[in-house]
N, C-alpha and C positions, 0 to 999 in steps of 0.2 A: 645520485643518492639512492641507496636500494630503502624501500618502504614496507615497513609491517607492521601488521594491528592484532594479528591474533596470539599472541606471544606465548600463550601456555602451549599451542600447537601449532607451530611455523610453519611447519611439512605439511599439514594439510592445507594452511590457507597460502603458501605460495604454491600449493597442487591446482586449488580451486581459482588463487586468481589467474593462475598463467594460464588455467583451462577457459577462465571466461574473458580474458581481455586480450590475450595474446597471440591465442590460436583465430585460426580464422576458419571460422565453421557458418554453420544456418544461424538466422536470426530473423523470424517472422516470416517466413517464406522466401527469401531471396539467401543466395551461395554466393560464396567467393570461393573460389578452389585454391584449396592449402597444400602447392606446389613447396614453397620454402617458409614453414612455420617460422616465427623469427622468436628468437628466444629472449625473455627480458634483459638479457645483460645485450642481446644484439639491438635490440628496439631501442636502449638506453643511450648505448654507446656510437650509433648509426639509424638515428631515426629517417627513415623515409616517409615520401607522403604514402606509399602504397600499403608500408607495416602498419603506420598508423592508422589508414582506414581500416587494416584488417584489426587492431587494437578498439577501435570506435567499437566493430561491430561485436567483439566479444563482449563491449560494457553494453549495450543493450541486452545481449543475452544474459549478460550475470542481472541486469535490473529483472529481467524475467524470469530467472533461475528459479527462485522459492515463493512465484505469487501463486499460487494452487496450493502449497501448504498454506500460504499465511490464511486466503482464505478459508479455508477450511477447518486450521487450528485455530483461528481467532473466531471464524464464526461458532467454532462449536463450544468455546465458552461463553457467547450469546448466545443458543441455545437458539440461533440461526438454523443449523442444520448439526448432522450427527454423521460420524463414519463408523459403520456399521459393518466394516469387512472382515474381522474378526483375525486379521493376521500381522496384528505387530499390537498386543496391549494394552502396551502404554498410549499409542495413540485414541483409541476410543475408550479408556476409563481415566484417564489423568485428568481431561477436563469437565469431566462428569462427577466422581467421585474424589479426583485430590487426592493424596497434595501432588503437586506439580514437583517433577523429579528435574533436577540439573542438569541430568546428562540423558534424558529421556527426550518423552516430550515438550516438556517444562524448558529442555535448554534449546531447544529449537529455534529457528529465525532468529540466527545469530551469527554464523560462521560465515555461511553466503552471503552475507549482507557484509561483511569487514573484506570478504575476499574479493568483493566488486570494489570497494573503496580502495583499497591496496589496487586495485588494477587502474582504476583511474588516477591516480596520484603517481603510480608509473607513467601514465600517459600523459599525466600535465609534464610533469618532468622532460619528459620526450620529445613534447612539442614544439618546444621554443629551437630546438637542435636542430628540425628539420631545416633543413638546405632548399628543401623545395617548396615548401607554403608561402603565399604571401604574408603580407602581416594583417590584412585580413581575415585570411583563412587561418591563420593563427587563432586571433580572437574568437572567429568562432569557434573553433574546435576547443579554446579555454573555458567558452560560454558555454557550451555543450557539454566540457567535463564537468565542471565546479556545478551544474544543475543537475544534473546526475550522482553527486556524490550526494549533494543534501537529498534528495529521493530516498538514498539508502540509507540514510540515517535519520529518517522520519521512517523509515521502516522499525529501527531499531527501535528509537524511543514510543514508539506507540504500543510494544508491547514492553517495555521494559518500566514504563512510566517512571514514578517516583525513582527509583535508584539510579536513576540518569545512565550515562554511554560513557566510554573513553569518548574523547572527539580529536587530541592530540594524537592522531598515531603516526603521522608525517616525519617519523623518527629511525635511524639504524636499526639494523636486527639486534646490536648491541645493547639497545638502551633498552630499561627496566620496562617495565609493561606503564602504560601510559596512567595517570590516574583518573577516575569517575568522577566528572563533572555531574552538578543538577540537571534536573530537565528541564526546568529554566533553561539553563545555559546549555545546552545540547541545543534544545527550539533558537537562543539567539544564534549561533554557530552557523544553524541551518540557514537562517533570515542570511546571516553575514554570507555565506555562500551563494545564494542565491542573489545579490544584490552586486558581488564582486560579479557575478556571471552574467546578468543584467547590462551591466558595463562592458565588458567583453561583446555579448553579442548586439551591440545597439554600434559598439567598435568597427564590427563586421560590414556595417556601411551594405551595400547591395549584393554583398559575396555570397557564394554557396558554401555549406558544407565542404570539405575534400575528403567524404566517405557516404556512403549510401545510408539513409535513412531505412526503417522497415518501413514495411504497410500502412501498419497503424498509426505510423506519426504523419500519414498524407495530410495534408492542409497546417503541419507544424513542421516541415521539413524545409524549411529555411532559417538560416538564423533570425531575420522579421518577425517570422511566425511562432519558432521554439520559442520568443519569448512570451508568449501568447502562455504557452506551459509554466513557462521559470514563475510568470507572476500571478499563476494557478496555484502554484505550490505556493509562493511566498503568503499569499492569503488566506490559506489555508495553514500552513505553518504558524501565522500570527494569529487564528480561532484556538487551535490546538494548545498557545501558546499559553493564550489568553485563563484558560481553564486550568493551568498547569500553574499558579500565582502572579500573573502578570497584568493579568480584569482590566480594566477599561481602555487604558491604552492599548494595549496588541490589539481589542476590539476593534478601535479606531485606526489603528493604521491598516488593519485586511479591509476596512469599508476603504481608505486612501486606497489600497493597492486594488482591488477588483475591479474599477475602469480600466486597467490596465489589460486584465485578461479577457477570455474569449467569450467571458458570459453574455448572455440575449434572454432575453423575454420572448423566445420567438418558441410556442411549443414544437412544431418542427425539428427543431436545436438540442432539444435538452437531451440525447445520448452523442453530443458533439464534443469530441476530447480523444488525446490522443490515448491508444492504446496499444497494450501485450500483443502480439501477431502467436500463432501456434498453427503448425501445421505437420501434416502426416506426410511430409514429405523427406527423404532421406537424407539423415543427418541434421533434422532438425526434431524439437518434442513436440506432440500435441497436449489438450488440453484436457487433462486428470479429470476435468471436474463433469465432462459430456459423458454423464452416467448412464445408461439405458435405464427407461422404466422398469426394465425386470433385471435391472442389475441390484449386484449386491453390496456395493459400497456407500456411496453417498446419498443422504436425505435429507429430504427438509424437516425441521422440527416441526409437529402439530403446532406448537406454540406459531405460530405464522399467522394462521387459523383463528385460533383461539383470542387475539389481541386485533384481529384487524376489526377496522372500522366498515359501517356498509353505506352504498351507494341510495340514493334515494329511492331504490326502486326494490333496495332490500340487497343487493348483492352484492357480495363482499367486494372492498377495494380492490381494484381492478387490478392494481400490480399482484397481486395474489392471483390474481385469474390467471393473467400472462406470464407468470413466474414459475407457477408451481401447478404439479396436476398429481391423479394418483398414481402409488404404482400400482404394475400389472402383475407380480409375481405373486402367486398364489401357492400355499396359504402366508399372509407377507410375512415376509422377513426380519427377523430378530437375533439374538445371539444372547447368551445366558449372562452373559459378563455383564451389558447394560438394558436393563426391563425398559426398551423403549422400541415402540414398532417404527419398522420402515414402512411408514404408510405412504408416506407421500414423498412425491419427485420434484428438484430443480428442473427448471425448463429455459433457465436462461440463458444458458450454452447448446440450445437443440438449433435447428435449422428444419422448415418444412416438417417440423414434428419431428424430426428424429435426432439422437446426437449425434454433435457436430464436435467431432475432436481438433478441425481448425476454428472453431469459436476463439472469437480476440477475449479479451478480459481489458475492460476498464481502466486507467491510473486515477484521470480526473474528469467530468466532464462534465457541461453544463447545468445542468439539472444540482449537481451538488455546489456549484459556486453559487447557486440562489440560494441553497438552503446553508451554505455558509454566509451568506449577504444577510440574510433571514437571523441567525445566531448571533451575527456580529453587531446588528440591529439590535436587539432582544439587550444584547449588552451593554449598548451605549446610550440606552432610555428610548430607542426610536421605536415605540409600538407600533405605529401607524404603517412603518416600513416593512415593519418584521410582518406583521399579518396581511400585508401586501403579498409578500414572497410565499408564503406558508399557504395562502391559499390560491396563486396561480399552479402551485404544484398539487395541494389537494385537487382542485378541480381538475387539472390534465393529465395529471397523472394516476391520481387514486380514483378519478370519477364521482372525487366526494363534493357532497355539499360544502359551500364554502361557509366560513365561520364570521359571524355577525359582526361589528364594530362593538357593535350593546355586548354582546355575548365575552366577543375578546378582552374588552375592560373590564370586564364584571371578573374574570377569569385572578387565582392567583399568579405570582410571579412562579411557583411550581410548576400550576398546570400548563401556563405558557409553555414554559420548557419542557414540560412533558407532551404538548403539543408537537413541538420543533421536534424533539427525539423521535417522536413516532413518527413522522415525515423521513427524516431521517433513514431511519432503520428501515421502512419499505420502499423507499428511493434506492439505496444502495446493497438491497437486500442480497447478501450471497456475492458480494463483489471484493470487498474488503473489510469485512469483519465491524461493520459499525456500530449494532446495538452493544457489545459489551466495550470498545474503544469509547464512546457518549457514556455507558453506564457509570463506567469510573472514571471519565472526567467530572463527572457530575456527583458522584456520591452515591450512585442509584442502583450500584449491585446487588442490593437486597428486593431488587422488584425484580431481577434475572430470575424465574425457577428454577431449582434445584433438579426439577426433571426425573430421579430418583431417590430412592429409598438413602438416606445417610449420605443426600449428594452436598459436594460443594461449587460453587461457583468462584474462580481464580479470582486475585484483585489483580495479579502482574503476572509474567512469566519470569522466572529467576533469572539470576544470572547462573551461564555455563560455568559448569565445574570449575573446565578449565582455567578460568577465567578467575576463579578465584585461588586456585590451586597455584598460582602463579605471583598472587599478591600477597600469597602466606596468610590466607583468610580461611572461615569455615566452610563447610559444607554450605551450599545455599546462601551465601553470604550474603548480605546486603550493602555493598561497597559503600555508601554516603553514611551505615549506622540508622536507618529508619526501618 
């Protein structure tokens, strides 16, 4: 069955998935040489083990494909950081000033994300045909797709929020454009994804993969271990869920599922989690975001600064030390469109002080499944737990004093959560967009600054045009009527 999700623009998302799941290119520093590209009707029709790994490897690249925008669009309506290049508009004043345009920035981290999922539902399709997999390596390679599709579709709904995703789109090119489900039911879909893929790779019994892992998933590059990831996501997925209408229950099932995953109490650990591989090697991307100090694109907001808390000896939270420094370009850099100085620099992608354009990027990793444990705590009455987690990571990571029992209970049920968020936001600060994904889970976009004169801070990013162009809807539409 041939598969498609993008249906206002077909041509480009079977351009984009056969570029990311079919071809067999770089993906985290390691090549496969693309001696016989295999074409989706040949991979369909004549699955091998060999196509399919070169299929595997294109869906880790299309997972990779738009995580340097996402970070950077989503951080810079947390007012995270700011892109200052002055050479495409709508990217540095749409999330600053508004309103978010549909076919602009606004409709961004949308296309790539349906075009990896079309590439893997090619590939599940695929799998079962091959002649040469065990039923083992089947499983895993099921467990490996269906964990990978819900990834991209927690991509989708996090910035789409309230007006939920298509999630049916496992349908002919013929059939109408699929209809928008809630974000509720986008989050259950993901869960269902992830729990069918669960079973697949727990299937896989002591097999390997039958395609090559990148880099960054060392110590997850067994089906044993992937699942280490699957029920990363899935408890994660169930916080997300949780804040999306679902309260207490989703709480309680990511506290069930998080013994499952790779979380530790061990400071040591907490940057432990599989990640994005990027490298400057031929035919492969590097990493957008290893800005040079005296570059002129990417910055961090003052607001970093300005909100951290300090260490007992007076200096600032330390993830702000190690994160962020100034820049060097003098007189600094600015640009008339948005009255915000480029003063200061991410340093989380440098290496030995300098940038490092093969700098990994993050998906999940330790340090955030505590302060997801912390959340899900927070949620199901467990104080004691919550301010357990909340201050193993102040004190290791931020170098702060930790916060009292007296102090914590005296605290409202706000400032709690306004506790957690700000852990939060400098835990994963510049990774994936977290202070404004928390803000409007939480209700709290009105404490995001505005940062300019007549600025706005986004609640969502629209749906693409296209997208609505296709269901006979308006401009900007909002598919559910909210």
């Amino acid at each position: 069955m041939t598969r498609i999700v993008h249906r206002a623009t077909p041509a480009l998302v079977v351009a984009l998935a056969l570029g990311a799941a079919i071809s067999v290119g770089a993906c985290g520093g390691f090549d496969i040489t693309n001696t016989n590209q295999p074409t989706q009707t040949d991979l369909e029709s004549h699955p091998t083990r060999s196509k399919l790994a070169a299929a595997a490897t294109g869906i880790f690249a299309g997972a990779r494909g738009d995580i340097t925008g996402f970070i950077w669009q989503v951080g810079s309506m947390g007012r995270e950081g700011i892109n200052l290049s002055g050479n495409n508009q709508p990217d540095y004043q749409e999330p600053y000033f508004g309103p978010l345009s549909s076919t602009q920035f606004g409709g961004s981290e949308w296309a790539g994300r349906f075009a990896n999922i079309r590439s893997i539902n090619v590939y599940l399709d695929a799998a079962p045909k091959a002649p040469d997999l065990t039923a083992e390596e089947l499983a895993a390679s099921q467990g490996f797709g269906k964990t990978m599709e819900a990834l991209a579709f927690m991509y989708v709904v996090e910035t789409r929020a309230n007006l939920g995703a298509p999630v049916d789109v496992d349908q002919p090119p013929t059939a109408p454009p699929p209809p928008f489900v809630s974000e509720d039911s986008v989050y259950g879909f993901i869960v269902g994804l992830l729990d069918d893929a669960q079973t697949s790779l727990q299937a896989a019994g002591g097999a390997s993969f039958p395609f090559p892992t990148p880099p960054g998933f060392s110590g997850f590059d067994q089906p044993s271990t992937f699942l280490l990831f699957n029920r990363a996501l899935r408890a994660k997925a169930e916080v997300l869920r949780a804040t999306a209408g679902c309260g207490q229950p989703c709480f309680a099932a990511a506290l069930a599922t998080l013994p499952s995953t790779f979380i530790s109490m061990d400071a040591s650990a907490l940057a432990t989690g599989p990640q994005f591989d990027f490298s400057t090697a031929s035919g492969d991307v590097s990493n957008e975001l290893a800005d040079p100090l005296d570059g002129t694109t990417f910055f961090a907001d003052t607001f970093v600064i300005v909100h951290a808390q300090h260490q007992a000896g007076g200096a600032l939270d330390a993830r702000v030390l190690a994160k962020t420094t100034r820049a060097t370009r003098v007189p600094t850099w600015s640009i008339p469109a948005v009255p915000l100085p480029g003063a200061l620099k991410y340093t989380i992608y440098f290496s030995g002080g300098q940038p490092d354009p093969n700098a990994p990027v993050p998906i999940i990793r330790d340090e955030e499944l505590i302060l997801l444990r912390a959340e899900a705590e927070l949620g199901a009455g467990n104080q004691g737990g919550a301010l357990t987690d909340i201050n193993f990571i102040r004190t290791n990571s931020g170098r702060l004093p930790a916060i009292s029992s007296g102090t914590w209970n005296g605290m409202s049920v706000a400032d709690r959560i306004g506790e957690l968020l700000y852990e939060r936001w400098y835990s994963l600060m510049w990774e994936q967009g977290t202070r404004w994904i928390d803000a409007r889970r939480y209700n709290l976009l009105n404490t995001i600054e505005l940062g300019v004169p007549g600025g706005q801070v986004p609640s969502r990013m629209p749906v693409p045009q296209d997208e609505c162009s296709a269901r006979n809807l308006p401009t900007n539409c909002s598919p559910l009527g909210t």
